[in-house]
N, C-alpha and C positions, 0 to 999 in steps of 0.2 A: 824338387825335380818335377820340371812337368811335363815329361814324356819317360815313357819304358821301351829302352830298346828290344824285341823281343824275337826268338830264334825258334821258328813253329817246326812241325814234326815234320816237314819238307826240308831243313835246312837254312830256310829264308828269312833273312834279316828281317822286321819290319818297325815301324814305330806307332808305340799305343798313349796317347794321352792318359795319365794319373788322373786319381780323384781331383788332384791342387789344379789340374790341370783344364778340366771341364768346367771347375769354377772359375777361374780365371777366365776361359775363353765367354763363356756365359755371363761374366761382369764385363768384357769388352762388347760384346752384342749390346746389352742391355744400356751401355753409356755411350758407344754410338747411335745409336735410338733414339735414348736422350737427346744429346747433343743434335741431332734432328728435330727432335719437336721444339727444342728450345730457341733454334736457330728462326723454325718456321713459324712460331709465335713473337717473334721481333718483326720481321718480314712481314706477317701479318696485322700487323700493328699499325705500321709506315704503311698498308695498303698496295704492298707486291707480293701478296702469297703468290700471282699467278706468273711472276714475273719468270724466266727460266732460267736455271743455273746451265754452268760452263758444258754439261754434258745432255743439253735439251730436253730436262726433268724439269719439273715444276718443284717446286718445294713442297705442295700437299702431294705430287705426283711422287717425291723424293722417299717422304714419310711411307708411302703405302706400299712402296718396292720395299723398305726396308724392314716394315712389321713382316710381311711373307719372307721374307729373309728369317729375320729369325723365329718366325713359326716355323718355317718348313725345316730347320737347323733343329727345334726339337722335335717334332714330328719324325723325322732321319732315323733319329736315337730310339723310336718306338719301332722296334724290330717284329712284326707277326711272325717271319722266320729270314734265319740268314744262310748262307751258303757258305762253304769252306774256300771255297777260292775267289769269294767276291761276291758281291752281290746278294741283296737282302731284299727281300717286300715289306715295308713299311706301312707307316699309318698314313697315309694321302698326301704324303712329303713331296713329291713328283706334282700334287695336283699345287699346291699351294703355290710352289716356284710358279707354276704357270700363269697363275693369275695376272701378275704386272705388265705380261703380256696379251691377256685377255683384255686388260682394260686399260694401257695403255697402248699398244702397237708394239711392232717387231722390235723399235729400236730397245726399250726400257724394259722386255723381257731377256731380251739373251743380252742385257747388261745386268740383269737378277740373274740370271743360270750364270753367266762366268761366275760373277761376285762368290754363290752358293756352290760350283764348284773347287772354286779357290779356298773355302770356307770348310767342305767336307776334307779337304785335304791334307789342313791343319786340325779336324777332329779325330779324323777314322782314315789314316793314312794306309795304303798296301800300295809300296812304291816299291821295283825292282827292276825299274830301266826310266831312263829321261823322258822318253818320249813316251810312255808309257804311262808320266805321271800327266803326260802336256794331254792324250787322247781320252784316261780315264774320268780328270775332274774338270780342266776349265772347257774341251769342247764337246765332252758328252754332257754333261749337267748346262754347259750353256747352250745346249741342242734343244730344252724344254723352252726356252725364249720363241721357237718357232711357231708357240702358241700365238703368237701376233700377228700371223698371218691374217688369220680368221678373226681378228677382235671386233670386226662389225659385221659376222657373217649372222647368221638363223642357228641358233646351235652351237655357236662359235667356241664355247668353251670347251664341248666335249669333241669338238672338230680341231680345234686348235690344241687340247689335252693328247689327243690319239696323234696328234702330228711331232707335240714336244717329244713324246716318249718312243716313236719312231724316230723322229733323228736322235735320239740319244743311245735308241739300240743297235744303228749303224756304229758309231764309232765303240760300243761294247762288242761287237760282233769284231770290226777288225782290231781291236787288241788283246781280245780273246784268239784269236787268229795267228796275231803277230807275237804277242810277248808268252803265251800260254798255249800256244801247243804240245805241249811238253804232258798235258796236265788230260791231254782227252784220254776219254774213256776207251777200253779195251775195245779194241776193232774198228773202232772211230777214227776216221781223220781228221786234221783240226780243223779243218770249214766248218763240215756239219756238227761237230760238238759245238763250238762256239755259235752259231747261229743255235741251237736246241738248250746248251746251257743261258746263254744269255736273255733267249727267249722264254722259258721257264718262270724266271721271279717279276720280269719286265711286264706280260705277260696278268700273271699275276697279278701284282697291285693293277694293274688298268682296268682288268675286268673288275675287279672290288671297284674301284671309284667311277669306272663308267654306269655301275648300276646303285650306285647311291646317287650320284647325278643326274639320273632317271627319273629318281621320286621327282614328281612335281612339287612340295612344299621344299626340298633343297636347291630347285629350279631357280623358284622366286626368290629365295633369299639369297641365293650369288646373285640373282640381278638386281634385288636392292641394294646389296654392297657393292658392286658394279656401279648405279646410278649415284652413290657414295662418293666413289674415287672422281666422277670424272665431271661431274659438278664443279 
């Protein structure tokens, strides 16, 4: 069995991935990965690594969307704290998604944030309406892709970081709105609680990675991994 159906102290159906179940999803990360580098040391061989696959990735551009993929899928799983109705601050899981935007352009980030919200979906599911599953994972989590904006700005990553996790707190903010008013606090309406809850843990992890991003020696090492990718 690799999900638990489970009925929380609200009433609410949800579904919990099993121990069998993380491994599994964690042996399918790991052998599509594979299957990327394997693909792109053929290609490299024959002399088209640079050549572009059908969705205008590069093959070294394919592999480096796909390690943040699943670094930021474990990273996710490192909770510093989680909330009862949603939402957690994590270990820099938000910042990692954003890189394939950072150093590729808009298009090959918010095709990592869908991919990574389609991805949390299948791990750490809290679905209780359609649309609700369409606003929480593929277009807020591919709202961190916006980091592409700015991939050749002054600053671009903590410009283009602060931009990913605002669009992803708009569409938190109206499905907190929409599917969870039910859920604000006493004397609250449901705008202002959902713009105050969602802003909270969002928030949160930004200021933690906006000020380790700060340090100057974590400056120069995204931009040599930067100079890395785009090489």
């Amino acid at each position: 069995m690799w999900y638990n159906v489970v009925v929380n102290e609200w009433g609410e159906t949800t579904y919990v991935p099993t121990t069998a179940g993380n491994i599994l999803l964690a042996a399918v990360i790991l052998a599509l990965l594979a299957a990327a580098l394997v693909f792109a040391r053929k290609k490299a061989a024959h002399g088209s690594e640079t050549k572009k696959l059908s969705g205008g990735l590069t093959v070294k551009q394919l592999i480096f969307c796909a390690m943040s993929l699943a670094l930021g899928t474990v990273l996710s799983n490192i909770k510093l704290f989680e909330f009862p109705f949603g939402g957690s601050i994590t270990l820099l899981s938000m910042l990692v998604i954003c890189l394939p935007g950072y150093w590729f352009g808009l298009g090959a980030g918010l095709l990592t944030g869908t991919a990574y919200g389609i991805l949390q979906l299948l791990i750490d599911p809290y679905v209780l309406y359609p649309m609700q599953l369409l606003i929480d994972y593929p277009l807020a989590f591919g709202a961190l892709g916006l980091s592409g904006l700015f991939s050749n700005s002054k600053f671009g990553l903590i410009k283009g970081y602060l931009v990913g996790v605002a669009g992803r707190y708009v569409f938190a903010v109206i499905s907190g709105y929409v599917f969870f008013a039910e859920y604000a606090w006493e004397g609250w309406s449901p705008l202002p609680y959902s713009l105050v809850y969602n802003g909270i843990y969002l928030a949160a992890e930004a200021a933690i990675t906006v000020i380790i991003l700060a340090i100057p020696p974590v400056q120069k090492a995204f931009a040599r991994v930067k100079r890395v990718a785009v090489e």
